[in-house]
N, C-alpha and C positions, 0 to 999 in steps of 0.2 A: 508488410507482415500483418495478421490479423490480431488482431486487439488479444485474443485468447491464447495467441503462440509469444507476444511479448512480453505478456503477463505470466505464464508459466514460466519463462525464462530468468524474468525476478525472481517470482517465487522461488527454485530453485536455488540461485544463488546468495538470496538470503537465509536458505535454509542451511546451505552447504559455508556461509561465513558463521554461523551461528555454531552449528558440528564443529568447526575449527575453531571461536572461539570455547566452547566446553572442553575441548582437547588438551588446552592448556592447562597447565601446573597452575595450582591457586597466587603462587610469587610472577607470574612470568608479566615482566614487563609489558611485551605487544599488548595485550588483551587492551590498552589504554586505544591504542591505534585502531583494532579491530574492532570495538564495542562504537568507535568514532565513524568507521567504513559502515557496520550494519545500518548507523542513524542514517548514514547521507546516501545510502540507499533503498530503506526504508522507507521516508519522511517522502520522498518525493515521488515512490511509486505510486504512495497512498493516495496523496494531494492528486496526480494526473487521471491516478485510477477514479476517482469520486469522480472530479469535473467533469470527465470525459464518459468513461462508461459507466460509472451508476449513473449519471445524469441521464445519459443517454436512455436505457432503458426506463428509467421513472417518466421520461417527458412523452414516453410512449407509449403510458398506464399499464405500464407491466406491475405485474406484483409487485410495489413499492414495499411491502413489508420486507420482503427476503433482502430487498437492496438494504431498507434501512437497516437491518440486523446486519450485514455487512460494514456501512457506515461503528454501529456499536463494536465490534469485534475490532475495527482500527484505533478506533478508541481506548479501548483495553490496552491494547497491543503498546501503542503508545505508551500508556501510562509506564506499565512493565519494561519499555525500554531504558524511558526517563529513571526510573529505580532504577534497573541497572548500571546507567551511565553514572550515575551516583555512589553507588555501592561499590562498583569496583575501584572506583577512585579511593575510595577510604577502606577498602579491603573488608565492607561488610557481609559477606556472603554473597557474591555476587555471582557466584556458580547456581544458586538458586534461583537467584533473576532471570540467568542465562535461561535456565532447563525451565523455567515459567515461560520465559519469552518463545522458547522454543515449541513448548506443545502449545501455546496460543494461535501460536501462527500456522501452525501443522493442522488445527482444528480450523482454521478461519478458511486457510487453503482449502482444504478437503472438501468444505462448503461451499466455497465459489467454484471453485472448478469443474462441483456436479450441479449444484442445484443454480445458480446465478448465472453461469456458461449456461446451461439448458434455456433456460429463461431468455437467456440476450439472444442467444440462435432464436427463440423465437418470434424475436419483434425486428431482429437487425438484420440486414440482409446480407452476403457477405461481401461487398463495395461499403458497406457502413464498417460495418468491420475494419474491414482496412484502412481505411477513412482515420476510422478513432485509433488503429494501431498507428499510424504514420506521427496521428497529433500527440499520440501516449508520448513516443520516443521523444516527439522534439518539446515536449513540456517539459518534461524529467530534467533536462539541465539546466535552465534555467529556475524552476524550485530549488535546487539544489544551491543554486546562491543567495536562496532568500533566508532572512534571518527566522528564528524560531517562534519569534509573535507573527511574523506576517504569514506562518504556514499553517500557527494555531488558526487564526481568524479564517484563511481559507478552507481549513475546515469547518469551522461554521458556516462558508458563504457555499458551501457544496451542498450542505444539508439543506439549503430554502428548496420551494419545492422549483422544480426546473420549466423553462417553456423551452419548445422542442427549437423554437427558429434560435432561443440565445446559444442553449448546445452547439446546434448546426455553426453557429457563428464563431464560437467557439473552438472547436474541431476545424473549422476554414482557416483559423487564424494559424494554427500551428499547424 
């Protein structure tokens, strides 16, 4: 699958767990489960998505700017979930958080999909593509067991600027 049909697929379902959880009654129990599912799919689309395809596109002097405003916009996003996952444990307004976390990721979406998908089609070829969609997938579960400093810090270690052959090695490995 290509890195653009994997990545919409998250996107979607994170957008579509977020819709269910605003659906819920401000008392309803799940929201503790559901706010728990968003994180651990979340967290690790973002981490696969950085290493793999921003990097991919920075190591191949594409407009770094767009990518890094990318990078900033999961940053955000993050923070706002972290607040939520908080808030709704203590029942501080957490439907706020929600609909915050919601149009964050709807604005971050909307941007990569046009301007950052445009940009990758035009440095990646689409065997790269595939390439980094095959490595996205098998990254994702394994983040998904790492604890929450070792996934902060790998966002830090996505942000250094990339060389093309560690990517490539990178993308190889998974």
């Amino acid at each position: 699958m290509m890195i653009y049909d994997a990545l919409m697929a998250d996107h979607r379902e994170v957008l579509g767990m977020i819709d269910d959880l605003l659906a819920l009654a401000d008392k309803d129990e799940s929201r503790f489960d559901l706010a728990e599912k968003i994180k651990k799919a979340l967290i690790p689309h973002s981490r696969a998505e950085e290493a793999l395809f921003y990097n991919s596109i920075r190591a191949l002097d594409a407009d770094s700017g767009k990518v890094l405003h990318g990078y900033k916009e999961h940053i955000a996003a993050e923070a706002i979930l972290h607040t939520l996952l908080l808030r709704e444990k203590t029942n501080l307004k957490w439907k706020a958080s929600a609909r915050k976390l919601r149009d964050a990721l709807s604005h971050h979406i909307q941007e990569e999909e046009s301007t950052i998908f445009s940009l990758a089609r035009n440095v990646l070829s689409d065997e790269d593509a595939e390439k980094i969609g095959a490595a996205f997938e098998r990254m994702k579960p394994e983040i998904k067991e790492e604890n929450g400093m070792k996934t902060t810090l790998e966002l830090v270690r996505n942000l250094i600027p990339p060389k093309l052959n560690k990517v490539m090695d990178l993308i190889d490995r998974y």
